[in-house]
C-alpha positions as CSV (number, residue, x, y, z in Angstrom):
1,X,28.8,2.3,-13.6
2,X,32.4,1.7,-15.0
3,X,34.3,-1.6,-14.1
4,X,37.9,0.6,-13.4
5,X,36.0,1.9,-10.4
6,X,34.6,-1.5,-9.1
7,X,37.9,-2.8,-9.9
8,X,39.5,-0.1,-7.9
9,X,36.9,-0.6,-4.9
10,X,36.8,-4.2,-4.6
11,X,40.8,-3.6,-4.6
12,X,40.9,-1.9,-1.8
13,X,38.2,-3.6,0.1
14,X,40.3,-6.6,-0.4
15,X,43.4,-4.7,1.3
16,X,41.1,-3.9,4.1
17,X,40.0,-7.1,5.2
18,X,39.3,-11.1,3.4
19,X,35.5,-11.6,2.7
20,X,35.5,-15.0,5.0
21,X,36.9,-12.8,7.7
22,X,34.4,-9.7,7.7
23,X,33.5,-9.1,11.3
24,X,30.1,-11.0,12.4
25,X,28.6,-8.2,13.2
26,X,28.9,-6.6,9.3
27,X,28.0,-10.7,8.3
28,X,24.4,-9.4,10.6
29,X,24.1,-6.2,9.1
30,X,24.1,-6.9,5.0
31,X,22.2,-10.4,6.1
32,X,19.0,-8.3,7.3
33,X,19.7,-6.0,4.9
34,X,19.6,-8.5,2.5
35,X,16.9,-10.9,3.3
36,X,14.3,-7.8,4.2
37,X,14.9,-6.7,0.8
38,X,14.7,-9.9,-1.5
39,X,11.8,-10.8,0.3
40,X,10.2,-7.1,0.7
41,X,10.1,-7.3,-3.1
42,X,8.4,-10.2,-3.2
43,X,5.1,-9.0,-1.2
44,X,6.4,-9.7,2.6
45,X,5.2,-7.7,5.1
46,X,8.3,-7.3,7.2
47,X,9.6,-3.8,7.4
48,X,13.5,-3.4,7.5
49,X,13.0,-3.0,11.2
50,X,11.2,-5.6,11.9
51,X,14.1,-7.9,10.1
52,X,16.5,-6.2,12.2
53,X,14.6,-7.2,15.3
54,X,14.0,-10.7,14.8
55,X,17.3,-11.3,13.6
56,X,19.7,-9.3,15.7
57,X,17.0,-8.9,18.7
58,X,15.8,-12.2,18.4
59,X,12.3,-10.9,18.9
60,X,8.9,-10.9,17.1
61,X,7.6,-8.4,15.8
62,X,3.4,-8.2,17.1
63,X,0.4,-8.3,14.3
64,X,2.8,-9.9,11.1
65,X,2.4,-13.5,9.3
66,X,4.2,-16.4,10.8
67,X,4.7,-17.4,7.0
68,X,6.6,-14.0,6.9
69,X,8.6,-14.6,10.0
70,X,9.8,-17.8,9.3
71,X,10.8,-16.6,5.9
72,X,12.7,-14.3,7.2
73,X,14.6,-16.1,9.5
74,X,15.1,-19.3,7.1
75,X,16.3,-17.2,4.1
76,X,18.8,-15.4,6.8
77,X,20.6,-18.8,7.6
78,X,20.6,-19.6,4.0
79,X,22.1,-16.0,3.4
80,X,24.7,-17.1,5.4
81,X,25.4,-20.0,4.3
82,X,26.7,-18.3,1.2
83,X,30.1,-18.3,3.2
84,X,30.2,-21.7,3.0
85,X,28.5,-22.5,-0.4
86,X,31.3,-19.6,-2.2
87,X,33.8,-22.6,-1.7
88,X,32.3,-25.3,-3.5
89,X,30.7,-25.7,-7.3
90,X,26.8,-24.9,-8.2
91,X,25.3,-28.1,-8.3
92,X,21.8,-29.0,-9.1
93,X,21.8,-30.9,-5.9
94,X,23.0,-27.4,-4.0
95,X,20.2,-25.6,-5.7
96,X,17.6,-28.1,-4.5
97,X,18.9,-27.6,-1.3
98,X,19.3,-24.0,-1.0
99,X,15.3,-24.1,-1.8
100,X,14.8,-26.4,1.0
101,X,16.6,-24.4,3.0
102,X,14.5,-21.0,2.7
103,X,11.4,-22.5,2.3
104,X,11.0,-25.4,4.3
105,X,7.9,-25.4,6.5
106,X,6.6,-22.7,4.2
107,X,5.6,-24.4,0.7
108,X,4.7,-28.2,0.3
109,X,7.2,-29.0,-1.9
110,X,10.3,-27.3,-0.9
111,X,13.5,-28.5,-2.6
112,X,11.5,-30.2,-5.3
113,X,11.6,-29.0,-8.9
114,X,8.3,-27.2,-10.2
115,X,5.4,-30.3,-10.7
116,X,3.0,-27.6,-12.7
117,X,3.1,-25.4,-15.4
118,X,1.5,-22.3,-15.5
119,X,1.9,-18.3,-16.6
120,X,4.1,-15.8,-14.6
121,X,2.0,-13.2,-12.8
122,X,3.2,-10.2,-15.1
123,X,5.2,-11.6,-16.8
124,X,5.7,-11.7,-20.7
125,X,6.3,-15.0,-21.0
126,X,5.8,-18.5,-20.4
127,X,8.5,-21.0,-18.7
128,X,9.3,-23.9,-20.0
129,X,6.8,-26.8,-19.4
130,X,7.4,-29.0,-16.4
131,X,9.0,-31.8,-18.0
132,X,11.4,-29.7,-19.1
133,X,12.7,-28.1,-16.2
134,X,15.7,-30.9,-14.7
135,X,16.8,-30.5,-19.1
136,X,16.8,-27.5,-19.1
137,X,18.8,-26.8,-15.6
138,X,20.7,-29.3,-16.8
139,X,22.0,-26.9,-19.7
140,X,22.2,-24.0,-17.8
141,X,24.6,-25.7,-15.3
142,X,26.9,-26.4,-18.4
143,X,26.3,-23.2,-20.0
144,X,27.2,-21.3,-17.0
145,X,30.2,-23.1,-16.4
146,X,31.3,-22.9,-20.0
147,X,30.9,-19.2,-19.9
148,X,33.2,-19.0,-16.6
149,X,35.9,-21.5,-17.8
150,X,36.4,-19.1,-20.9
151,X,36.8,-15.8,-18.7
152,X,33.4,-14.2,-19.0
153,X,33.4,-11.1,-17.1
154,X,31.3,-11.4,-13.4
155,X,28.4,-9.1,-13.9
156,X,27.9,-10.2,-17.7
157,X,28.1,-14.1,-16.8
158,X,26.0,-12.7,-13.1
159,X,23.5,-11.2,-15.6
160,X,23.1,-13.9,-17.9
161,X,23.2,-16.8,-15.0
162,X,21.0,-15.0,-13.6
163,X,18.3,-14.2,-16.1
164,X,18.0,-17.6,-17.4
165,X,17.4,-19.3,-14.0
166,X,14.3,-16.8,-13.7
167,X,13.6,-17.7,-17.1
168,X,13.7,-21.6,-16.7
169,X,11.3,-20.9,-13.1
170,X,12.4,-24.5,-11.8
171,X,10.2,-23.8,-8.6
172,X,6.6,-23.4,-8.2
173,X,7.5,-20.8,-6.0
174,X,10.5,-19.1,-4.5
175,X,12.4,-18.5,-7.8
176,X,13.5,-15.2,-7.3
177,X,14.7,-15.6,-3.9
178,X,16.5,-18.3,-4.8
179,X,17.9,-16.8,-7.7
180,X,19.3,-13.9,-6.0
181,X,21.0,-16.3,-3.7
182,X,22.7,-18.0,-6.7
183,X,23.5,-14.6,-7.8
184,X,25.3,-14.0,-4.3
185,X,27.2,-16.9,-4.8
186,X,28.2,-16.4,-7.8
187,X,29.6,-12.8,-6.8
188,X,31.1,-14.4,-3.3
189,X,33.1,-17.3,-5.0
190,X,34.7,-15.0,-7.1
191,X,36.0,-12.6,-4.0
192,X,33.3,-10.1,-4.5
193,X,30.9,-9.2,-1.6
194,X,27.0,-9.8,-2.2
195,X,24.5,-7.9,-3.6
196,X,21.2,-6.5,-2.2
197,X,18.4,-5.8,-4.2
198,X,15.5,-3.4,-2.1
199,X,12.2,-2.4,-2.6
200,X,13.9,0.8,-4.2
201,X,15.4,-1.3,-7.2
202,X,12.6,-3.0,-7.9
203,X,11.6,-1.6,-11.2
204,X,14.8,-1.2,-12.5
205,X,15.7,-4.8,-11.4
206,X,12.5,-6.0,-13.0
207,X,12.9,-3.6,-16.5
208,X,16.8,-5.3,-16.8
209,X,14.7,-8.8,-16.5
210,X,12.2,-7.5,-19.3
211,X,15.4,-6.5,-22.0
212,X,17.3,-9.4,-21.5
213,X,14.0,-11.8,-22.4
214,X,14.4,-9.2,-25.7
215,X,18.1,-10.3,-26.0
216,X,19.5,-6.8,-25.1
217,X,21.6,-7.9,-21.1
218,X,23.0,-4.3,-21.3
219,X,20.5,-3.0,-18.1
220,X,20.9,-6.0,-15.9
221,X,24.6,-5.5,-15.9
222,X,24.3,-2.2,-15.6
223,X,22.0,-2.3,-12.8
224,X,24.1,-5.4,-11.1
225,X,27.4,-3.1,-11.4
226,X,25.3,-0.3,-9.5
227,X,23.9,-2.2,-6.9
228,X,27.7,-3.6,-6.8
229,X,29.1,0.0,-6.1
230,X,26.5,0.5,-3.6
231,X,27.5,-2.6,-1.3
232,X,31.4,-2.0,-1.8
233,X,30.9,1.5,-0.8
234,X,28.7,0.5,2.2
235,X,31.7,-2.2,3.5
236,X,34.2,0.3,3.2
237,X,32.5,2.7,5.3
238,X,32.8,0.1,8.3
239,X,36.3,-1.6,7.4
240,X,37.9,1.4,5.5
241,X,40.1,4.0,6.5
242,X,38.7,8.1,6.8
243,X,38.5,8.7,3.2
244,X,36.0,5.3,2.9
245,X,33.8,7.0,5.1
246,X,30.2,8.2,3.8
247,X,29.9,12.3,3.5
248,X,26.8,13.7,2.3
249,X,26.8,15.6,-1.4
250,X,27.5,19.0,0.4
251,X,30.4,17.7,1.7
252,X,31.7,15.9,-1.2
253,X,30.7,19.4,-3.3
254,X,33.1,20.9,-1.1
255,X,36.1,18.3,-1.5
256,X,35.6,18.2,-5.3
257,X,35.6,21.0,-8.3
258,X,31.4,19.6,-8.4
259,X,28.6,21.3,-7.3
260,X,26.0,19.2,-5.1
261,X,23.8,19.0,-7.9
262,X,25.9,17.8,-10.3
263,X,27.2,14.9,-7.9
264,X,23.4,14.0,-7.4
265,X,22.6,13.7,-10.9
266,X,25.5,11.3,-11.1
267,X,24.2,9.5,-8.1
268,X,20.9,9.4,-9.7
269,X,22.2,7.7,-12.8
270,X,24.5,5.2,-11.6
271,X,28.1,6.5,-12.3
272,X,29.1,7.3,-8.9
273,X,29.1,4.6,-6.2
274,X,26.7,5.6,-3.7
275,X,23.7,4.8,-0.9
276,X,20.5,6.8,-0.7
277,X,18.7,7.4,2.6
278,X,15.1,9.0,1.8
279,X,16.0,12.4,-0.5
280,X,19.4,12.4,0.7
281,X,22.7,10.9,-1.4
282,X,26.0,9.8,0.4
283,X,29.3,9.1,-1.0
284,X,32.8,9.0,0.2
285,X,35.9,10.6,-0.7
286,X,38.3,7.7,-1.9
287,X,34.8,6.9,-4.9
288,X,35.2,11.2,-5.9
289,X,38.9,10.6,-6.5
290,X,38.0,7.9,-8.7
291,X,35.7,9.3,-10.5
292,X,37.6,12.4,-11.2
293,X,40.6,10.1,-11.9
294,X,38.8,8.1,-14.4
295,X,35.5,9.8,-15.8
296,X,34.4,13.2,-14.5
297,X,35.1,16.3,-15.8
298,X,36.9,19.3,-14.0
299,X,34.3,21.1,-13.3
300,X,30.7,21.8,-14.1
C-alpha cells in the first residue's frame, strides 16, 4: 500500500469530519468491530454478532464464557478510552493501567508487570526474563519517543513500537491486546483513525511479527498501511460524500479502464484500499481515482 494514497485519504477524511468529533454511533461501530476482532484472535468465543449485541443491544448472548463477556465489554471501554488517552504521553503508568482496565476481574494480576518467565506458545523466541521487564519498558519508552521526536514515519515507528512491546511480553497475559491498543493510540494521537486487526489478518499479522524478530519490519508496515486503507475507506463510506461510498468490483470495473479481475487481484495484494465481505471486494470511487492518479496503469 503506497503512503500518497493514505496521505490522500486521511486528507480528506480530515476535511469530512475531526476524529474527537466522529458521530457516537461510528465511535460504536469500529469499537465492536474492534474489540471482536483483537480478542477473536486471541481464542474468544464471541462471534462479531454477539459483540454487536452486548455492546450496542446491551444483551447477553446464551451458552458463551462470562470470562469472554466481560472481556468484551472491558476491552470496549478501554477502546474508548483511546479518545481520551490520544491526548496525553505513553507512560508506563498509562500502560499499567490500560491492562487493568481490560482485564480486571479476569486475570489475578491485572495491571501488574509479568512475575514469571516462561516460553511463548508458538512462538520463536523467548522474552526477556522477569527481572528484566520494568528495564527494558523502560528503554522502549525512550526509544519510542526518540524515534518520534526525530520524525519517524507512523507505520514504521507503529511497526517497530509495536513489535518490541510483543517482544518484551511485560504481562503474563494480555500482551497482544494491549499492544494493539498502544498501537491505536499511537495512530489516534497522531490524527489518524484506529486500526482493526480480524480473524482474517491473523496470519499475515502474525508472519509481519515473525520478520521483524529477523530484523526485516518491511511486512508489518506493510500490513499496518493495509489494514490502515481498510479503516479510512470504511469511515469515508459513513462521513464522505457519493464518491466515498463503497461499490462492488463490477461497479468500479465499470467506472475505471480495469476489468473486475484485475481490481481484485489488487485488492488481494494490498495496493488498493478496500473491505472484503466473504468472496466479495468493495471499493469506492474517490480510492480508483487515486490509484489511477498515482500507480495503476491505463488499462489491463
Amino acid at each position: 500500500m503506497e503512503q500518497v494514497i493514505l496521505d490522500n485519504m486521511r486528507s480528506k477524511l480530515l476535511e469530512r469530519t475531526n476524529i474527537d468529533t466522529l458521530p457516537a454511533s461510528t465511535w460504536k461501530h469500529i469499537a465492536a468491530l474492534n474489540t471482536w476482532g483483537t480478542n477473536a484472535i486471541e481464542g474468544s468465543t464471541i462471534t462479531r454478532k454477539d459483540a454487536e449485541k452486548i455492546l450496542v443491544e446491551d444483551k447477553t448472548p446464551t451458552g458463551k464464557p462470562m470470562r469472554d463477556v466481560l472481556e468484551t465489554i472491558q476491552h470496549e471501554r478501554a477502546f474508548r478510552g483511546l479518545l481520551q488517552r490520544r491526548k496525553i504521553d505513553i507512560t508506563l503508568e498509562s500502560i499499567l493501567e490500560l491492562h487493568d482496565e481490560v482485564f480486571r476481574l479476569i486475570l489475578p494480576d491485572a495491571g501488574q508487570w509479568r512475575r514469571i518467565n516462561g516460553r511463548i506458545k508458538g512462538a520463536d523466541f523467548t522474552p526477556p526474563r522477569m527481572e528484566k521487564v520494568i528495564n527494558e519498558m523502560e528503554k522502549w519508552l525512550s526509544d519510542y519517543r526518540q524515534r518520534d521526536v526525530e520524525g519517524e514515519n507512523v507505520f514504521i515507528l507503529g511497526s517497530w513500537m509495536h513489535y518490541e512491546f510483543e517482544r518484551i511480553h511485560p504481562f503474563s497475559d494480555g500482551n497482544g491486546r494491549v499492544g494493539r491498543l498502544l498501537l491505536n493510540q499511537h495512530f489516534l494521537s497522531r490524527n489518524w483513525p484506529p486500526v482493526h486487526i480480524l480473524p482474517v489478518h491473523r496470519e499475515d499479522y502474525l508472519y509481519g511479527l515473525r520478520e521483524a524478530l529477523k530484523g526485516n519490519f518491511n511486512s508489518l508496515i506493510n500490513f499496518l498501511r493495509i489494514i490502515m486503507g481498510s479503516s479510512l475507506l470504511d469511515l469515508l463510506n459513513i462521513v464522505g460524500t457519493n464518491e466515498d461510498r463503497l461499490i462492488s468490483l463490477k461497479e468500479a470495473s465499470q467506472l475505471s479502464p480495469y476489468s473486475e479481475k484485475y481490481l481484485a487481484l489488487r485488492c488481494k495484494a494490498g495496493e488498493i484500499p478496500s473491505l472484503r465481505s466473504g468472496r466479495e471486494w468493495r471499493t469506492s470511487n474517490f480510492v480508483l481515482e487515486l490509484y489511477m492518479e498515482h500507480i495503476g496503469r491505463k488499462a489491463d
